[in-house]
N, C-alpha and C positions, 0 to 999 in steps of 0.2 A: 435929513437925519431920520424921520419918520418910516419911509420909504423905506431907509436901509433894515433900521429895525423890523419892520413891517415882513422884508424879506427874507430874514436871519430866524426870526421868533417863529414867526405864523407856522414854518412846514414843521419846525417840533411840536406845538402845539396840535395841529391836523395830524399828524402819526399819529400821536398818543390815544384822539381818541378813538384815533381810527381802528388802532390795535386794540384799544380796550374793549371797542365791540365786537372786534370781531372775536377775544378770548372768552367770551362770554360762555357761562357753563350751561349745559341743559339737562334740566333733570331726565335718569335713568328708573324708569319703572323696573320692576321686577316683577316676572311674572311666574306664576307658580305651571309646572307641567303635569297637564293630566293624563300624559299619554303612559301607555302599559309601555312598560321596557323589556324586550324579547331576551334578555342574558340571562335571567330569572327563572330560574325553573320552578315548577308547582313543585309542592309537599305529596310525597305518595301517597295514595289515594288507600283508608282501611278496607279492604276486601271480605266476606263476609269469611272465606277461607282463613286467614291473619287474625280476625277475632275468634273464630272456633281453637284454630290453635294458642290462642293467648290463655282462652277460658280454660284450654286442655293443662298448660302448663301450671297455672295459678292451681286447678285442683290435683294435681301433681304436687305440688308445692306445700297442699292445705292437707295432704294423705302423709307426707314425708313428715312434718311436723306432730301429726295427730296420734294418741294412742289409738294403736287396731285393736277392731273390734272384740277378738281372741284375748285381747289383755284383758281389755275389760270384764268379758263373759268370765274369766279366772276367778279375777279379785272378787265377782258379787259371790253371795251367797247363791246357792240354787233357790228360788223360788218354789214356793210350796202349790201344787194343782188343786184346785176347789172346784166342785161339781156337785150337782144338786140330784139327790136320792133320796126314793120313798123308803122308809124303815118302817115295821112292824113287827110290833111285840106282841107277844100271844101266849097263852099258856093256860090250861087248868084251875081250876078253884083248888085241887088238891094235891095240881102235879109244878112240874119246876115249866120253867120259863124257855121262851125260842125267841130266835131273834133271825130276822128277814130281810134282806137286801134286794130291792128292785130298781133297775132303772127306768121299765114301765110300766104301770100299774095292772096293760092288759096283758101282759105276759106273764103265765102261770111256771117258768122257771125262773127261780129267783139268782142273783148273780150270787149270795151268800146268803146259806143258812146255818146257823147256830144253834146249837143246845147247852142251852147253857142249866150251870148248877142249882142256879141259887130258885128255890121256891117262889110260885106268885105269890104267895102270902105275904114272903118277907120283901119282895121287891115293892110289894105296891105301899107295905108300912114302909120304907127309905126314901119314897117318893114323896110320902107326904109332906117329908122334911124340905122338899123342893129342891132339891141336890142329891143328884146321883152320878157316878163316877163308876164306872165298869172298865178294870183294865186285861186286857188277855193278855200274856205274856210266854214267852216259848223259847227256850233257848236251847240253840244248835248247836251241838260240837264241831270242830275243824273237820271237814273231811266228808261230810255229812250230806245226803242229797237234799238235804231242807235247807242247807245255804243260799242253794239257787234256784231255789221251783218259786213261783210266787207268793207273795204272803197270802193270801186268800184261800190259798191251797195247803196250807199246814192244819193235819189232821187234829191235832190234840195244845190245847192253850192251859196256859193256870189262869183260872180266873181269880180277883180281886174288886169286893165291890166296897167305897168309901173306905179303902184300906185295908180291909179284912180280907181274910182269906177262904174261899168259900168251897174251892176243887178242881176239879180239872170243867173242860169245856170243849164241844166235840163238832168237829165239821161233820153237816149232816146232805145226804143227798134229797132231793125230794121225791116223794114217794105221791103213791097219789092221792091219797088224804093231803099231803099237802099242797097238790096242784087243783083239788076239788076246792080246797078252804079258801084260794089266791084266786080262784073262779068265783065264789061266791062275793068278793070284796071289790071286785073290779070297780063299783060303783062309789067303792067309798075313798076321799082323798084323803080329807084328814077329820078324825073323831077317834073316840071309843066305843066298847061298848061288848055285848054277849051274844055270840053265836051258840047256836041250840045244840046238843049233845048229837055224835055220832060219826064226827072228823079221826076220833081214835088214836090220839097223839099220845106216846107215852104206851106205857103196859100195866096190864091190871084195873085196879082202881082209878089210876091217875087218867086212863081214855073214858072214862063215863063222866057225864057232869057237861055243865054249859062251857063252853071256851072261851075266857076274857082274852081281848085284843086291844090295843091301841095305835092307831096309824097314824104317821106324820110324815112331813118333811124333814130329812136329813141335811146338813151340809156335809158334805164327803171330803175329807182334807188328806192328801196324799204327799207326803213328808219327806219321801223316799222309797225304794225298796224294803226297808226293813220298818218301815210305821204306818200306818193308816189309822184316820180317828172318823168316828159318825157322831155330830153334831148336831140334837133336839133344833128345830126353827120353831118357835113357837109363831101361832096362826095370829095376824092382825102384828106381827111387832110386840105384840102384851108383854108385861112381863109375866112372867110365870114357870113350869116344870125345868131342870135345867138337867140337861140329860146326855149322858158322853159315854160315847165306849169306842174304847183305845184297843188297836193290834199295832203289836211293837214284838220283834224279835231279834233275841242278842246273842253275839254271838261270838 
């Protein structure tokens, strides 16, 4: 009975475990791939060509957008020129007053000279108020060749000094008392003071006598074609004489 059993059991018993080792699972690693894969193609390469014309199209881009330059220059105002000029006032103890435009001290033709109305007497008493205001004024009719010649070149002004009205005021050439007088000051940049009798400025009485002078720096402010003003600098920044004359013509 044993035996039979023995022969019936044992070979299911022997399969089973035979099968169950051999179903036996075996672990699978996974392994990561570091090889390059050839289907891939690279990113195009920027070429320094491709960035010039990127940069060309962006300021392209940045000019489409932007006001031009011409709009701009419209809407400002015009800008006023400033330039620095020796000015010199001179005149008589007993005759009227001249006024002197140089842009170099060594040069004995001046770019403008003036004769003006108003007495040194009375100019140097308005001075002492510390405020002076000299305006020339000239007005052109339509039509006129003083419209368009330069302002520096209109023969005849009204003068007004601190608002008063004093006469007329005359473009003068310079003669040569007055290129002797701008020879003898070469040396001087800014001061006052008394040149000795015999420059001859004026007629009669008014050329005898010593000739007061005062020289300075101007600032020259040029407004447009029809204004020009000459600016007192006083020396060191100080405060001190404050001194303007105005050409303005209207028209």
């Amino acid at each position: 009975m044993t035996k039979t059993l023995r022969r019936f059991l044992l070979p299911c018993f022997t399969t089973s475990t035979t099968s169950s080792s051999s179903t036996t699972i075996t672990p699978v690693k996974k392994r990561l791939s570091t090889s390059l894969r050839n289907d891939i193609k690279d990113p195009p390469r920027k070429t320094q060509e491709n960035i010039d014309q990127t940069q060309s199209e962006d300021d392209e881009n940045n000019v489409a957008y932007s006001p031009s330059a011409a709009a701009i220059a419209a809407a400002a105002p015009p800008r006023a020129s400033k330039t620095m000029v020796i000015g010199t006032i001179f005149g008589h103890r007993r005759g009227h007053v001249w006024f002197c435009v140089q842009h170099d001290r060594l040069s004995t033709r001046p770019a403008l000279l003036l004769e003006l109305p108003i007495p040194t007497h009375l100019l140097v008493k308005e001075m002492r108020c510390g405020l002076v205001r000299i305006a020339l004024e000239t007005l052109t009719p339509p039509g006129s060749e003083l419209v368009s010649c330069p302002l520096r070149s209109v023969p005849v002004w009204t003068m007004l000094c601190n608002g008063r009205k004093l006469g007329f005021a005359g473009r003068r050439k310079a003669t040569e008392s007055t290129r002797l007088m701008l020879k003898t000051m070469q040396s001087i940049t800014v001061g006052a003071g008394v040149l000795p009798a015999g420059f001859g400025f004026g007629s009669g009485s008014e050329a005898d006598g010593e000739l007061m002078y005062m020289r300075a720096n101007y600032e020259c402010v040029v407004g447009g074609p029809d204004s020009e003003s000459f600016h007192l600098i006083n020396p060191d920044e100080c405060p001190g004489q404050e001194l303007s004359i105005f050409l303005m013509r209207s028209k």
